[in-house]
Chimera marker file (.cmm) of the C-alpha trace (Angstrom):
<marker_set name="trace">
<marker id="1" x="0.000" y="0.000" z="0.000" r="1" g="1" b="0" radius="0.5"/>
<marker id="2" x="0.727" y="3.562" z="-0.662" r="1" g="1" b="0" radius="0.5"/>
<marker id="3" x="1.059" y="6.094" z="1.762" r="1" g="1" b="0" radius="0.5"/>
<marker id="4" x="-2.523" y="7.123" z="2.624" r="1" g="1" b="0" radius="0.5"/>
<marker id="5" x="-2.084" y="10.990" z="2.640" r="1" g="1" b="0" radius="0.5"/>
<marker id="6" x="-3.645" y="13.626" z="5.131" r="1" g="1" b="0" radius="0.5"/>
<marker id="7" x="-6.235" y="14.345" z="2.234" r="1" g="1" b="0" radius="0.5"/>
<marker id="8" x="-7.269" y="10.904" z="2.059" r="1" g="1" b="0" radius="0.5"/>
<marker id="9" x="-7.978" y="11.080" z="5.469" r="1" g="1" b="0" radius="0.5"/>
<marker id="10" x="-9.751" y="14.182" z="5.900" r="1" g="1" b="0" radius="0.5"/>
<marker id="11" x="-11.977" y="13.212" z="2.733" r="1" g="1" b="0" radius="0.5"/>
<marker id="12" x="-12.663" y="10.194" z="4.667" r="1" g="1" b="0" radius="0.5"/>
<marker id="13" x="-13.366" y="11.879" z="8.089" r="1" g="1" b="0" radius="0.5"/>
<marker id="14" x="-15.818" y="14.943" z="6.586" r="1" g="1" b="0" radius="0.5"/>
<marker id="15" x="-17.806" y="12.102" z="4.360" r="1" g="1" b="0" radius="0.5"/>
<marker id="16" x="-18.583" y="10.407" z="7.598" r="1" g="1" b="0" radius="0.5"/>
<marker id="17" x="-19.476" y="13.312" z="9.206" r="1" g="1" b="0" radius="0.5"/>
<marker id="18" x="-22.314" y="13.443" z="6.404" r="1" g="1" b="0" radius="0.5"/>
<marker id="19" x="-23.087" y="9.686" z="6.936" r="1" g="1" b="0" radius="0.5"/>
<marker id="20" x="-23.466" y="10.004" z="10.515" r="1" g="1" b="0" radius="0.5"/>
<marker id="21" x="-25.928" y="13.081" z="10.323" r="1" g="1" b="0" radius="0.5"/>
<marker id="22" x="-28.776" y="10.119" z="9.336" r="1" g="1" b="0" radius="0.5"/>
<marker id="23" x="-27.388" y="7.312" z="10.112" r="1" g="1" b="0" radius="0.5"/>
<marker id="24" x="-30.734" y="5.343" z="10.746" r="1" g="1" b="0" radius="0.5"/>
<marker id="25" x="-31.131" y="5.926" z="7.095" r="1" g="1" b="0" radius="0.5"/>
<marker id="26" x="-27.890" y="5.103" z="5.618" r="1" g="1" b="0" radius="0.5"/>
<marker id="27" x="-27.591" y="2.014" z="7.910" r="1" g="1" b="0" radius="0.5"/>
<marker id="28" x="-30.718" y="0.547" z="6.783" r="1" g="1" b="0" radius="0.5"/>
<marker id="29" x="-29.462" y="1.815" z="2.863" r="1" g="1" b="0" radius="0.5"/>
<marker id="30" x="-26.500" y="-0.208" z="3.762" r="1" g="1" b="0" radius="0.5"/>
<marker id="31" x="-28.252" y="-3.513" z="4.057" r="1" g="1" b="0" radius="0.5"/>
<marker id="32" x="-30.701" y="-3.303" z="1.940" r="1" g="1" b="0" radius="0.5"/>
<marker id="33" x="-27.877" y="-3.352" z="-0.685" r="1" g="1" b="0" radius="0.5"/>
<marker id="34" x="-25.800" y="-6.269" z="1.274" r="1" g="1" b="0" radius="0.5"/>
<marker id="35" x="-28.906" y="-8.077" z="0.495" r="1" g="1" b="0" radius="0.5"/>
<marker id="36" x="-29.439" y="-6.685" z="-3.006" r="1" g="1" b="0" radius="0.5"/>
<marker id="37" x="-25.914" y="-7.761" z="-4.103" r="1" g="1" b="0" radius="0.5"/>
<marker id="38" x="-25.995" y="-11.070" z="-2.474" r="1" g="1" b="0" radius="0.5"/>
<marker id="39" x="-29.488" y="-12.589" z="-0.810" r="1" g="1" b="0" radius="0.5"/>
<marker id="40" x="-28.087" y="-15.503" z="0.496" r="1" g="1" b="0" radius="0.5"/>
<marker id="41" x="-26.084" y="-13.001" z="3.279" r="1" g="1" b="0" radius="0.5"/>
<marker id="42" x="-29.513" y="-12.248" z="4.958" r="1" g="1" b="0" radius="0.5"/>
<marker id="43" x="-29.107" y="-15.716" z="7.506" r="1" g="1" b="0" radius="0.5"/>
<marker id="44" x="-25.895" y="-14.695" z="8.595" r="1" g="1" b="0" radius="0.5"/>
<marker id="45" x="-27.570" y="-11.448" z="9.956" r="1" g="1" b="0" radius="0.5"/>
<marker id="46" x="-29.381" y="-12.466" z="13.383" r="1" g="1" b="0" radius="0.5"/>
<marker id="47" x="-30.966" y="-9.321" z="13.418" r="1" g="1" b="0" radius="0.5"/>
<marker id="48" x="-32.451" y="-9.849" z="9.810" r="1" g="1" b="0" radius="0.5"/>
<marker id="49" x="-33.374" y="-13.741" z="10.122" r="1" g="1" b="0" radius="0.5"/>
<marker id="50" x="-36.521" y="-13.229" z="10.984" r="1" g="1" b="0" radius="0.5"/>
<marker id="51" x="-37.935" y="-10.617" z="8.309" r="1" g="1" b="0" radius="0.5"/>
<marker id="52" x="-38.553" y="-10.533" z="4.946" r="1" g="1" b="0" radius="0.5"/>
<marker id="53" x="-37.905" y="-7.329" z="4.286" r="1" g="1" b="0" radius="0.5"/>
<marker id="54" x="-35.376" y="-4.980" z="6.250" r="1" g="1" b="0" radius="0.5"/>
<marker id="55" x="-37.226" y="-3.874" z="9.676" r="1" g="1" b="0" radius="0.5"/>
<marker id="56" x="-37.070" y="-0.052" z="9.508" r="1" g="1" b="0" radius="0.5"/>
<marker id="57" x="-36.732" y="0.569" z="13.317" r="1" g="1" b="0" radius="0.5"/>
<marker id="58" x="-34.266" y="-2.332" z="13.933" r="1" g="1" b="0" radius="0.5"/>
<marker id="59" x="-31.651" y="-0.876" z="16.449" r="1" g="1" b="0" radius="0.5"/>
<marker id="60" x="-29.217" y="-4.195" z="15.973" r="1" g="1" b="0" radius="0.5"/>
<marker id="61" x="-29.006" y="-3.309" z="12.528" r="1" g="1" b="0" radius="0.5"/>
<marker id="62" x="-28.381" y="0.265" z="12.539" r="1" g="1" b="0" radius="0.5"/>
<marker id="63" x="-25.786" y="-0.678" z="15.339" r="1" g="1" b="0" radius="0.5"/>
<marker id="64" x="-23.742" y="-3.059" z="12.706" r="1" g="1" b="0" radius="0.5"/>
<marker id="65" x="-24.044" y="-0.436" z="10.146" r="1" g="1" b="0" radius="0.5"/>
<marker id="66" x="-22.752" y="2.138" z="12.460" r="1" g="1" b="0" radius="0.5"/>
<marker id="67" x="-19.861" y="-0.223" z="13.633" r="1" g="1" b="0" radius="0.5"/>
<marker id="68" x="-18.834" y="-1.097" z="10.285" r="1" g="1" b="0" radius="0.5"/>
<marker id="69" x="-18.988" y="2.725" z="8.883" r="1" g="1" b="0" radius="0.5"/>
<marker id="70" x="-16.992" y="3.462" z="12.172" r="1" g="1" b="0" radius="0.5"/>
<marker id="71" x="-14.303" y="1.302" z="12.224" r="1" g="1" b="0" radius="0.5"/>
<marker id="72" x="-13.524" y="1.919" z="8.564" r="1" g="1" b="0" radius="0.5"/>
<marker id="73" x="-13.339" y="5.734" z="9.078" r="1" g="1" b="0" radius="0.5"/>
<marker id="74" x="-10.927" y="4.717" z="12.203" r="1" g="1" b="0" radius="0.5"/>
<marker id="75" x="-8.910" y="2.428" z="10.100" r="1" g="1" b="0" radius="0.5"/>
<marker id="76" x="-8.791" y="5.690" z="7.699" r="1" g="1" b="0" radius="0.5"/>
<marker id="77" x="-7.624" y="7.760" z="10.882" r="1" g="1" b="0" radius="0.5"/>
<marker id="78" x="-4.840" y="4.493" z="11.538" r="1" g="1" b="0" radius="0.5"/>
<marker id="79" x="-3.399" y="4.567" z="8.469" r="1" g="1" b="0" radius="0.5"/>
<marker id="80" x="-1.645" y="8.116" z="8.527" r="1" g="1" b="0" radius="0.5"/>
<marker id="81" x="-1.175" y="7.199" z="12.375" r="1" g="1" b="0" radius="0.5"/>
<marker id="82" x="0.922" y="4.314" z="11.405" r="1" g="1" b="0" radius="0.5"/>
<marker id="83" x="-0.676" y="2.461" z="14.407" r="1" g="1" b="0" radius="0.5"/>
<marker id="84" x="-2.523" y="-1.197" z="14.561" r="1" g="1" b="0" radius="0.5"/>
<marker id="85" x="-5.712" y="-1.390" z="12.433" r="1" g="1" b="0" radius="0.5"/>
<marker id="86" x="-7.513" y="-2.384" z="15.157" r="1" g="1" b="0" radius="0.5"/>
<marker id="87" x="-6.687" y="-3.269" z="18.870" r="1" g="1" b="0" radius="0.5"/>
<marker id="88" x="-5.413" y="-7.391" z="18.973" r="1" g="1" b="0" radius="0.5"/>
<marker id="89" x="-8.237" y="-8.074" z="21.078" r="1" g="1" b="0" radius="0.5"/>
<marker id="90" x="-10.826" y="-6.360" z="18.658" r="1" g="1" b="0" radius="0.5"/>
<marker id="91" x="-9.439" y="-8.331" z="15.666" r="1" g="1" b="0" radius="0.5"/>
<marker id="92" x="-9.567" y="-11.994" z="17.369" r="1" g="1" b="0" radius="0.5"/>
<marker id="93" x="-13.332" y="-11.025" z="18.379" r="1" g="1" b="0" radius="0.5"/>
<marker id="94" x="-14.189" y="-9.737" z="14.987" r="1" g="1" b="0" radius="0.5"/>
<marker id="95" x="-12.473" y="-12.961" z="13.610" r="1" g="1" b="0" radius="0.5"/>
<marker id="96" x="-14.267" y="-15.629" z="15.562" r="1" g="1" b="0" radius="0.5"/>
<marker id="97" x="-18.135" y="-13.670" z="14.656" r="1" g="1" b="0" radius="0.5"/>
<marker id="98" x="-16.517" y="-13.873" z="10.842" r="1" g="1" b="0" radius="0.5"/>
<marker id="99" x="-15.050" y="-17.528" z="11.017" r="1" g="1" b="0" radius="0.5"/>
<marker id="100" x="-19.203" y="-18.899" z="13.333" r="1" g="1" b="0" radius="0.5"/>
<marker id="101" x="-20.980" y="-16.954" z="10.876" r="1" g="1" b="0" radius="0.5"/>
<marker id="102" x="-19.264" y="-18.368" z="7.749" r="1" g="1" b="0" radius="0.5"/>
<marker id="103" x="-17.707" y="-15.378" z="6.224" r="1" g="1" b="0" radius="0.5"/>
<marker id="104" x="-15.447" y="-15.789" z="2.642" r="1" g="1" b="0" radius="0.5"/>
<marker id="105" x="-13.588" y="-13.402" z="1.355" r="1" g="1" b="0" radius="0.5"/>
<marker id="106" x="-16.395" y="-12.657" z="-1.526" r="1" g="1" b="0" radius="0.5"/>
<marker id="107" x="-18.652" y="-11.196" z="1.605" r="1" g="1" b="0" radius="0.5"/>
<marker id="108" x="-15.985" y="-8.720" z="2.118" r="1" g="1" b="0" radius="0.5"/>
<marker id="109" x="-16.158" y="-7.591" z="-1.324" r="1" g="1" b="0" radius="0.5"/>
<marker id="110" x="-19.799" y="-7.550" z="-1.129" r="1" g="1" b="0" radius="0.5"/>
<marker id="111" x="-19.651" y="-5.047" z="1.750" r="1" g="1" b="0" radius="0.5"/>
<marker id="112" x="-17.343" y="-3.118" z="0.251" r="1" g="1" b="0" radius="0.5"/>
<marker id="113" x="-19.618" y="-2.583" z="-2.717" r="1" g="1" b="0" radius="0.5"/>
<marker id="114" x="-22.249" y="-1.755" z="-0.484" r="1" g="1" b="0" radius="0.5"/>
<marker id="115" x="-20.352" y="0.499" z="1.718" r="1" g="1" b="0" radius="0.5"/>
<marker id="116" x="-19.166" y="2.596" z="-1.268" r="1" g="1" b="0" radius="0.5"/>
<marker id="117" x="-22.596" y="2.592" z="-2.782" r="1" g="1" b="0" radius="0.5"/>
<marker id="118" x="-24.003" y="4.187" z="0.676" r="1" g="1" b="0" radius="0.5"/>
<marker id="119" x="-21.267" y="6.906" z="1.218" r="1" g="1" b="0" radius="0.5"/>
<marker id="120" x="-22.101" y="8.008" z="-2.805" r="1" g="1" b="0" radius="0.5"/>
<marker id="121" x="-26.016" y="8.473" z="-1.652" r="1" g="1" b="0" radius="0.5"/>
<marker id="122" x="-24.458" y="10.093" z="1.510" r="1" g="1" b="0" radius="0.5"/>
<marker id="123" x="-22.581" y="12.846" z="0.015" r="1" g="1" b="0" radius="0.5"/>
<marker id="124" x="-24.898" y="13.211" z="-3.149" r="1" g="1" b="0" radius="0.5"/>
<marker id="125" x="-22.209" y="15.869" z="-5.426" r="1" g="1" b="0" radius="0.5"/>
<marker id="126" x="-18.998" y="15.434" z="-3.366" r="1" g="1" b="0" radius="0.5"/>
<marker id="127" x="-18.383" y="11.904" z="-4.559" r="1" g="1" b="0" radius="0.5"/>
<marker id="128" x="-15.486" y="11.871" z="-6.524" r="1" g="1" b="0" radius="0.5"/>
<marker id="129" x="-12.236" y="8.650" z="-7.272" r="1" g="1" b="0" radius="0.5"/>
<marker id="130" x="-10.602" y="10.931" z="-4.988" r="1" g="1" b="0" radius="0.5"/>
<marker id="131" x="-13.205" y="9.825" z="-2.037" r="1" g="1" b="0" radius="0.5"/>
<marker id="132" x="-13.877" y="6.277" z="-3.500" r="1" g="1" b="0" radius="0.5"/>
<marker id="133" x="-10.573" y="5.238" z="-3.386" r="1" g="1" b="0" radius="0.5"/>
<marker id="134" x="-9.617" y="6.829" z="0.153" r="1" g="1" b="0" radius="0.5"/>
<marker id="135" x="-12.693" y="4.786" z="1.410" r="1" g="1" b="0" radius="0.5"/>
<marker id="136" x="-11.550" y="1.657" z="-0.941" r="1" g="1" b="0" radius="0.5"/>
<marker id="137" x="-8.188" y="1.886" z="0.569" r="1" g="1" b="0" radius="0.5"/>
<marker id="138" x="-9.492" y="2.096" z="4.534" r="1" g="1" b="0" radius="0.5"/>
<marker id="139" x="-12.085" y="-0.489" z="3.877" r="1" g="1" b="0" radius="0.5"/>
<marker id="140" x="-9.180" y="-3.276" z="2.030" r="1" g="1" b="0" radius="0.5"/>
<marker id="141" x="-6.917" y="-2.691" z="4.935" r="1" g="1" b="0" radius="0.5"/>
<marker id="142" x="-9.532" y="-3.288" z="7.745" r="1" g="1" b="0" radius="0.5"/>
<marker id="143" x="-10.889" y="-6.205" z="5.904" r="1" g="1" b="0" radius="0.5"/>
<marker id="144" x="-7.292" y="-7.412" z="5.411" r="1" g="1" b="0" radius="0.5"/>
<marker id="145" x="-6.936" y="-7.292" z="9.312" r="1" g="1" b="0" radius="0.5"/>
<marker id="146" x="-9.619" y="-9.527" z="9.873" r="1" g="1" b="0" radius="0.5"/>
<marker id="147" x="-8.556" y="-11.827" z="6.975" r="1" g="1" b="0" radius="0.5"/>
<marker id="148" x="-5.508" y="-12.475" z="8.277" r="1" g="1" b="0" radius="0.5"/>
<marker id="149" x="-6.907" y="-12.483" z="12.350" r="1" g="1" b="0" radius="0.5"/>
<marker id="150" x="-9.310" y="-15.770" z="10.608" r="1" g="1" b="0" radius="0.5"/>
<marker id="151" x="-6.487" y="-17.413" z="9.598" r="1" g="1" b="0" radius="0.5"/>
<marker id="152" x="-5.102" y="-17.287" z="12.258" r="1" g="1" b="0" radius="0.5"/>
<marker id="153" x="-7.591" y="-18.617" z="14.118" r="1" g="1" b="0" radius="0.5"/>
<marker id="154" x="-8.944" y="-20.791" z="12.124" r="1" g="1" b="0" radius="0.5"/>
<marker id="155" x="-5.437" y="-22.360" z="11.407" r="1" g="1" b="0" radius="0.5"/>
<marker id="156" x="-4.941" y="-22.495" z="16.061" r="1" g="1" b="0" radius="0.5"/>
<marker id="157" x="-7.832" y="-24.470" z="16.105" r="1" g="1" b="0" radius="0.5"/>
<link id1="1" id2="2" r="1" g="1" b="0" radius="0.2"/>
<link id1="2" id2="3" r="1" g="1" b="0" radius="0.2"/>
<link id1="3" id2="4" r="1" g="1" b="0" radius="0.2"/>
<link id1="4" id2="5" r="1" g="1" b="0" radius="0.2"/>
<link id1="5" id2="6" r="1" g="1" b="0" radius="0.2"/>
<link id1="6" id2="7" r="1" g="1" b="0" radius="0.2"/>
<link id1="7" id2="8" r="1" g="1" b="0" radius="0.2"/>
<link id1="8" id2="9" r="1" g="1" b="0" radius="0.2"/>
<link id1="9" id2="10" r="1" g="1" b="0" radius="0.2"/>
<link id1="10" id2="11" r="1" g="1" b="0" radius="0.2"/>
<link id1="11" id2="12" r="1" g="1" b="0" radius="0.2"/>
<link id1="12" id2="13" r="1" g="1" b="0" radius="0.2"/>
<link id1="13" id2="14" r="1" g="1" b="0" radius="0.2"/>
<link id1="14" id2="15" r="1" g="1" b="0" radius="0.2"/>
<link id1="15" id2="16" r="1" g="1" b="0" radius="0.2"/>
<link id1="16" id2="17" r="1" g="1" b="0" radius="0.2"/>
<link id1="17" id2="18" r="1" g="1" b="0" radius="0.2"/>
<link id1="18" id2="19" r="1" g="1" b="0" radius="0.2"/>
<link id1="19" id2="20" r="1" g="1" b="0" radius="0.2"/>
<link id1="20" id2="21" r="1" g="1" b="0" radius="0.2"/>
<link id1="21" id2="22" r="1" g="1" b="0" radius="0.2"/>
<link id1="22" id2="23" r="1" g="1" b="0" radius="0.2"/>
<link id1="23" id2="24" r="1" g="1" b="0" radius="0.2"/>
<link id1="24" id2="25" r="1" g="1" b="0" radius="0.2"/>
<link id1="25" id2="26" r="1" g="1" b="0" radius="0.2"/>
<link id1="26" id2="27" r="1" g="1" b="0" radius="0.2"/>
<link id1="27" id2="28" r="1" g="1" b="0" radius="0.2"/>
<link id1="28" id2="29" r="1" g="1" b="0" radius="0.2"/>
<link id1="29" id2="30" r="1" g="1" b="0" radius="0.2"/>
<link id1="30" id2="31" r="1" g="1" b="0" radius="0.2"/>
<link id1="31" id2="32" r="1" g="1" b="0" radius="0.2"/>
<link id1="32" id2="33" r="1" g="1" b="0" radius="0.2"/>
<link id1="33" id2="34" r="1" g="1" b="0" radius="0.2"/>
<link id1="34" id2="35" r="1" g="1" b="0" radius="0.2"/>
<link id1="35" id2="36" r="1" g="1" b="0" radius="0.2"/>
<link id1="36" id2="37" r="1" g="1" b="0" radius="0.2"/>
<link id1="37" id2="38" r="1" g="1" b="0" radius="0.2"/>
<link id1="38" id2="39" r="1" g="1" b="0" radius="0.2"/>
<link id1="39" id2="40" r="1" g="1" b="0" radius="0.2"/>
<link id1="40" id2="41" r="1" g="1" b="0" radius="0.2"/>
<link id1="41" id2="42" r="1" g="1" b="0" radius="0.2"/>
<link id1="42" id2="43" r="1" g="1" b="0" radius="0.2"/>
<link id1="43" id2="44" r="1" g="1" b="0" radius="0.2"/>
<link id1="44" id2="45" r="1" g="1" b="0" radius="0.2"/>
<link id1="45" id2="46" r="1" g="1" b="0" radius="0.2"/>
<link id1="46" id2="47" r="1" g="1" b="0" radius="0.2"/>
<link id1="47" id2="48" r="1" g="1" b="0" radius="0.2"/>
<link id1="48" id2="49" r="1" g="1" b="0" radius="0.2"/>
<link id1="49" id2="50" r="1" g="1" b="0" radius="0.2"/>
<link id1="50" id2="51" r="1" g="1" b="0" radius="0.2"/>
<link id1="51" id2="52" r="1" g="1" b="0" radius="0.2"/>
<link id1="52" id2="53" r="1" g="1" b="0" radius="0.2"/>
<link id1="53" id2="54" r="1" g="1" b="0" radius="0.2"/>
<link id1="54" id2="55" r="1" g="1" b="0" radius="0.2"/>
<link id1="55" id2="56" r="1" g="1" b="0" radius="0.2"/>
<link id1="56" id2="57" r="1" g="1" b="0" radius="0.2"/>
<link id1="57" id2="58" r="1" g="1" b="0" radius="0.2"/>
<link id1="58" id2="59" r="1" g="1" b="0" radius="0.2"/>
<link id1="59" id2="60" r="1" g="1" b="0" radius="0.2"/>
<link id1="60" id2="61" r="1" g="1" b="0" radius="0.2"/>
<link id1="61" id2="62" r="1" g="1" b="0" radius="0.2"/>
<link id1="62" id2="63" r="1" g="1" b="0" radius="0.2"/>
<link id1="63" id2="64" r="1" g="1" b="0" radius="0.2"/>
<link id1="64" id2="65" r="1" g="1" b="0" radius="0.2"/>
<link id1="65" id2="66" r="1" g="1" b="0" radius="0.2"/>
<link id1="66" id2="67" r="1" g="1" b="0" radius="0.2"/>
<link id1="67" id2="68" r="1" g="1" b="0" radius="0.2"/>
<link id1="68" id2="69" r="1" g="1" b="0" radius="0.2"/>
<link id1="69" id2="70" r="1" g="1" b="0" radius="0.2"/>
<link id1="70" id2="71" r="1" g="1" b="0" radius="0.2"/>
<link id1="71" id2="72" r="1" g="1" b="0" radius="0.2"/>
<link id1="72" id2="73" r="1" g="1" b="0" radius="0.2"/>
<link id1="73" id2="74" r="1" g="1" b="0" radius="0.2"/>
<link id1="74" id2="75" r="1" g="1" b="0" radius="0.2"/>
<link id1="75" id2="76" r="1" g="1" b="0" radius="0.2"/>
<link id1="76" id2="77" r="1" g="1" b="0" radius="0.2"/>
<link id1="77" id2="78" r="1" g="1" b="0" radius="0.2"/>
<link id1="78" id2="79" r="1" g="1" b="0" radius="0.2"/>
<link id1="79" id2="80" r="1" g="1" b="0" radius="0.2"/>
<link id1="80" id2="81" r="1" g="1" b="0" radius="0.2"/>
<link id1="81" id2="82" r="1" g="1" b="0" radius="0.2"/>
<link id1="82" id2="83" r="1" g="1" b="0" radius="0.2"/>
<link id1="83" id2="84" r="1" g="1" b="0" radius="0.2"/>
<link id1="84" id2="85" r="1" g="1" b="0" radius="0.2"/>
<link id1="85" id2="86" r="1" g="1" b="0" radius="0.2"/>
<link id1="86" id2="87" r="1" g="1" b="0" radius="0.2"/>
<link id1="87" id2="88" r="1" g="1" b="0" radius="0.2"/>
<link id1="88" id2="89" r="1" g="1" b="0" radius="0.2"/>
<link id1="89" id2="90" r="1" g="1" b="0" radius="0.2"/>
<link id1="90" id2="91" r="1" g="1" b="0" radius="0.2"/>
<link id1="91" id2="92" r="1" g="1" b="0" radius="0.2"/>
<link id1="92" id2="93" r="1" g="1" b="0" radius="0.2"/>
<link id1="93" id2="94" r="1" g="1" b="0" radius="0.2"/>
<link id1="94" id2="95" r="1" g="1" b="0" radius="0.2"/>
<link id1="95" id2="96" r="1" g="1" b="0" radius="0.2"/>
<link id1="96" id2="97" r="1" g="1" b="0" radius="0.2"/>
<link id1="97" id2="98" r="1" g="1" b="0" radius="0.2"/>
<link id1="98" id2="99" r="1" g="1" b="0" radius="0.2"/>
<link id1="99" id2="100" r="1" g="1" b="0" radius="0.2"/>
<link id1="100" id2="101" r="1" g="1" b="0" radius="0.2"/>
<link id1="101" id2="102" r="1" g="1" b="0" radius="0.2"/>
<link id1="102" id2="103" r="1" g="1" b="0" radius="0.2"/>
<link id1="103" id2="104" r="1" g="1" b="0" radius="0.2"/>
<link id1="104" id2="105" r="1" g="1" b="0" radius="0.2"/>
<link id1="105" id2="106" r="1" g="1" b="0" radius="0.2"/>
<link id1="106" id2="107" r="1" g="1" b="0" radius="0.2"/>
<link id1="107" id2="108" r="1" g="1" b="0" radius="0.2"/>
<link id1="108" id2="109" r="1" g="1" b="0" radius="0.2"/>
<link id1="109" id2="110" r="1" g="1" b="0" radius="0.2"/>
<link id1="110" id2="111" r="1" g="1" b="0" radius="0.2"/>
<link id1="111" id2="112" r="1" g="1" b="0" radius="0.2"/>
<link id1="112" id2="113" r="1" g="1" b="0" radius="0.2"/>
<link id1="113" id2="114" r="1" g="1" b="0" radius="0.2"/>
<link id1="114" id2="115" r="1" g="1" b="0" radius="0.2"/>
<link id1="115" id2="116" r="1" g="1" b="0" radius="0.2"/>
<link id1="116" id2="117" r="1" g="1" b="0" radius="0.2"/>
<link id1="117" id2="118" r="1" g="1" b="0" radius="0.2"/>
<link id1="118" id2="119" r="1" g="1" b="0" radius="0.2"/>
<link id1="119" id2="120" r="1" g="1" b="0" radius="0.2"/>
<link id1="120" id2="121" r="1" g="1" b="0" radius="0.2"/>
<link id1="121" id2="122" r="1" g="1" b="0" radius="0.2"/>
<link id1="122" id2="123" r="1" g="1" b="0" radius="0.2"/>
<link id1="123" id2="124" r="1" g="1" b="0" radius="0.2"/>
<link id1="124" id2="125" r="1" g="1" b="0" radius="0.2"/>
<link id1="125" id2="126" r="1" g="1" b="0" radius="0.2"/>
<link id1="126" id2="127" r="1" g="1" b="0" radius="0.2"/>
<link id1="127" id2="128" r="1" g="1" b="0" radius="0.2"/>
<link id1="128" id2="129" r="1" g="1" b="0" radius="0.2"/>
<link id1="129" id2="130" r="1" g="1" b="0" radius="0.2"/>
<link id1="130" id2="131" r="1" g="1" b="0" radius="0.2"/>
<link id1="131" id2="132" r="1" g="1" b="0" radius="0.2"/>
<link id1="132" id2="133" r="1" g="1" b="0" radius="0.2"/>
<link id1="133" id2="134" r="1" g="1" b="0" radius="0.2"/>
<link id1="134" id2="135" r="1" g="1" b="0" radius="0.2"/>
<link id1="135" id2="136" r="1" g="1" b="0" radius="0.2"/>
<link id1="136" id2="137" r="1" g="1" b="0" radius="0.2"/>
<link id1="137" id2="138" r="1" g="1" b="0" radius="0.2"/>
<link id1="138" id2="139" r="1" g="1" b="0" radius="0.2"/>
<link id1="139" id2="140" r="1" g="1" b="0" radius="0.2"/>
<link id1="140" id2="141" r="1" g="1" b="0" radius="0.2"/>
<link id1="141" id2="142" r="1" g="1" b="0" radius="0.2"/>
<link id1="142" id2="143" r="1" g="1" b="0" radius="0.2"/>
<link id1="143" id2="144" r="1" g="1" b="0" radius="0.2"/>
<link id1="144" id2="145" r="1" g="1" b="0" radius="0.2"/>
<link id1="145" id2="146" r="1" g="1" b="0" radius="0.2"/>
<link id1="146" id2="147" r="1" g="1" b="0" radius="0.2"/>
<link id1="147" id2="148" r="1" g="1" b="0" radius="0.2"/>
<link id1="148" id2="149" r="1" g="1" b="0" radius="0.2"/>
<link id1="149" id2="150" r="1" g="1" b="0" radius="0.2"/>
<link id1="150" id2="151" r="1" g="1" b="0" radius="0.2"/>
<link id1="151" id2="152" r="1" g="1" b="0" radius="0.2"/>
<link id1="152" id2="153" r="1" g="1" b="0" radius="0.2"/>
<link id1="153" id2="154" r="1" g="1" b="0" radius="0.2"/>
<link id1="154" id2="155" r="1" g="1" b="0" radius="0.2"/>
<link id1="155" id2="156" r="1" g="1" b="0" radius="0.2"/>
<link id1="156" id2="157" r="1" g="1" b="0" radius="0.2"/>
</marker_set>
């Protein structure tokens, strides 16, 4: 990777400030496209198992949303800190939920697509490559973190 410049980061940073300002929204937005891109992810989403369409008022999933927006805007943050991704302890949780529910890489890619798609609706006329790929290149190195934490769990086991 690159070096992921102040820009990048700030472009990252002010998008999710837009994001955040309806979250409810944009998390539901966000699943609703998981789902649109791949239907088979809806059992792997407690919080989703029992619908058939995306509950509106679901606080689980606008929690996940909000987790996942978060901790790719922090990864963002990370990357010009030159720090860890994400604490150890953070990683082997996130990698035994990933490994129980099943997870492949092609999920990550599915996120990522609807991720991307959500922070476009978000900031409506500031989307630019400029902002896709500073989002692209948070998102790949978080989901490489977690990746590499189910290996190695999977492969202690």
């Amino acid at each position: 990777m690159g070096v992921f410049t102040e820009r990048q980061e700030g472009l990252v940073k002010s998008s999710y400030e837009e994001l955040v300002q309806n979250i409810t929204h944009y998390s539901i937005r966000f699943f609703t496209l998981i789902l649109e891109i791949s239907p088979a992810t809806k059992d792997m989403f407690s919080f989703l198992r029992d619908y058939d369409e995306i509950p509106q008022n679901n606080t689980k999933l606008q929690f996940h949303a909000v987790k996942v927006f978060e901790m790719t805007c922090e990864t963002a943050i990370r990357l010009r800190e030159k720090r860890a991704i994400v604490a150890d302890t953070t990683l082997k949780y996130l990698s035994c939920i990933h490994i129980n529910k099943g997870v492949i890489d092609s999920h990550f890619e599915v996120v990522k697509e609807a991720l991307l798609k959500t922070i476009k609706e978000a900031v409506g006329d500031k989307w630019s490559e400029e902002l896709r790929n500073s989002w692209e290149v948070a998102y790949d190195e978080l989901a490489a973190a977690i990746k590499n934490a189910m290996r190695e769990g999977s492969s202690s086991t």
